[in-house]
VODREN-132106 format. One line per 3 residues: number of its first residue (from 1); their letters; for each residue x, y, z negated of C-alpha. Coordinates in steps of 0.1 Angstrom, whole numbers, plus 5000, padded with zeros to 4 digits. Last residue first. Layout:
REM residues N
NUM) a) X,Y,Z ~ ... .
This chain:
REM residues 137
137) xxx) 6942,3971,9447 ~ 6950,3961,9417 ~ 6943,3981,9388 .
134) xxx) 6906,3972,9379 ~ 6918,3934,9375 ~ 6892,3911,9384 .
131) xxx) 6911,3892,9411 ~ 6892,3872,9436 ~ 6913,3843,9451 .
128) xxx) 6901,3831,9484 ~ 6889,3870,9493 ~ 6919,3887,9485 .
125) xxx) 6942,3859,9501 ~ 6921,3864,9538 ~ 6928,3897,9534 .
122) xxx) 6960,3900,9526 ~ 6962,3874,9555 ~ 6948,3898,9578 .
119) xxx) 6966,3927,9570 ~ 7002,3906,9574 ~ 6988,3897,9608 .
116) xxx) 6979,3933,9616 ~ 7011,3942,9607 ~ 7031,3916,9624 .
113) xxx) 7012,3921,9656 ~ 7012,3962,9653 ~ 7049,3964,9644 .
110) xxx) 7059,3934,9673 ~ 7047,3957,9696 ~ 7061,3985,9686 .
107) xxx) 7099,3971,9685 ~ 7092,3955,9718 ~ 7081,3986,9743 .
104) xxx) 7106,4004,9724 ~ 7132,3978,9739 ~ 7116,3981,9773 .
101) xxx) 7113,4019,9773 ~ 7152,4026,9758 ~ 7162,4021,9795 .
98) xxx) 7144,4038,9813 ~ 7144,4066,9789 ~ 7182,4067,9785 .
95) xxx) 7181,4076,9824 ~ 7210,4072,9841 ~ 7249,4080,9828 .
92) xxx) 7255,4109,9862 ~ 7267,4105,9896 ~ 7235,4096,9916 .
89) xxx) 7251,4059,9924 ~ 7254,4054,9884 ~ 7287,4058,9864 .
86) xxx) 7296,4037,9839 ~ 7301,4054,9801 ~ 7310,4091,9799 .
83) xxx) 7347,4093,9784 ~ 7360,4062,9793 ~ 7340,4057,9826 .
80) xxx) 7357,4088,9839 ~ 7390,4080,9830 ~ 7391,4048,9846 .
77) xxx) 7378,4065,9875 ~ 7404,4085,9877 ~ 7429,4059,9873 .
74) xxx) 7453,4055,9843 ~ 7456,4017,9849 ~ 7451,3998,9817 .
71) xxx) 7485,3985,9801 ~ 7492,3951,9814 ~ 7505,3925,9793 .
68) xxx) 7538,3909,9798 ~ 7556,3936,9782 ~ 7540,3916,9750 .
65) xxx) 7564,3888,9754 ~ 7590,3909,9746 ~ 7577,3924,9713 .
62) xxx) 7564,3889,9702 ~ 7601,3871,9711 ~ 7622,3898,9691 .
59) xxx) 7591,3892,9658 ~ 7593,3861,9661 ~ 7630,3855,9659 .
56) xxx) 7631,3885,9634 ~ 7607,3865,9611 ~ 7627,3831,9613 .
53) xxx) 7658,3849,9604 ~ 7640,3864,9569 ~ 7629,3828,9566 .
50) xxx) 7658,3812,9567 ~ 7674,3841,9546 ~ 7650,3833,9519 .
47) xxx) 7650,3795,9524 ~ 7686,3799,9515 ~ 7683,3824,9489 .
44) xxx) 7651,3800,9473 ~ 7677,3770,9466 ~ 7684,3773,9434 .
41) xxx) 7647,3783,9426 ~ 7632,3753,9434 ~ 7613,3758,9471 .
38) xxx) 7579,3764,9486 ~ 7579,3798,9476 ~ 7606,3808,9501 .
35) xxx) 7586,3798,9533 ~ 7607,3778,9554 ~ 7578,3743,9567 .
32) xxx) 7549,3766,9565 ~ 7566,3794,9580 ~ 7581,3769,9608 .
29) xxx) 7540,3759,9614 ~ 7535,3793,9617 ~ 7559,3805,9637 .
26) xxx) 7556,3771,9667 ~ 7515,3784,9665 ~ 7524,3822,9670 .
23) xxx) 7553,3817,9701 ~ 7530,3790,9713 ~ 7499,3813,9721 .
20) xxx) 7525,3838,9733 ~ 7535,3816,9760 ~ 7568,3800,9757 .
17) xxx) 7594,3806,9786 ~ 7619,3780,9783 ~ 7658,3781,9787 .
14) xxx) 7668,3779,9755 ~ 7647,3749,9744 ~ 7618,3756,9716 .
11) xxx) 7620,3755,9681 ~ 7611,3788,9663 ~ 7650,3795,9662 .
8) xxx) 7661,3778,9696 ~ 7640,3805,9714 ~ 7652,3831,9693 .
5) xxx) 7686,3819,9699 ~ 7676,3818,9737 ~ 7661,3856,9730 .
2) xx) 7693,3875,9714 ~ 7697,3880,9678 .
């Protein structure tokens, strides 16, 4: 199968150039409208091979339009900032103390409110509803 009958296949004019947005939205809704279950059994071989020709058209006009893309450039640099994160202007990662500070900074501060707060209201609960049980704290 070449790409115009691919083209003509999924529904689109020969000499167009779908985006790959289009490709996937023109093969599902042709799915939808082919797919062998949808039939009576007499005529499930012809949707069958409908939809088997359906699938390679998609599948010939996926694989080409994904040459479009861009691999990622094999750089260096690119290879750097894989393997050890964005560099800083001394050369290294950075402090991960400067920047875990701020979030500890939070994470404590919001233990000591919320536990103090919880300690108050126990206690404020304790004292509006005395329990005599010798048990409970």
């Amino acid at each position: 199968m070449q790409n115009d009958e691919a083209k003509i296949v999924l529904g689109f004019p020969p000499n167009s150039v779908p985006s790959q947005s289009q490709i996937k939205s023109a093969y599902r809704r042709k799915v939808w409208e082919t797919h062998p279950d949808r039939f009576p059994p007499q005529l499930k071989a012809q949707a069958d091979s409908n939809f088997k020709l359906l699938s390679e058209a998609y599948t010939l006009l996926n694989s080409s339009g994904g040459s479009r893309r861009r691999a990622p450039t094999a750089s260096p640099y690119y290879s750097k900032v894989v393997r050890s994160g964005v560099p800083n202007s001394k050369g290294g990662r950075g402090s991960m103390r400067a920047a875990s500070a701020p979030f500890l900074l939070i994470i404590f501060g919001a233990l000591a409110l919320g536990g103090s707060t919880a300690s108050r209201a126990y206690q404020r609960q304790k004292e509006a509803h005395p329990c005599f049980n010798p048990f409970l704290p």
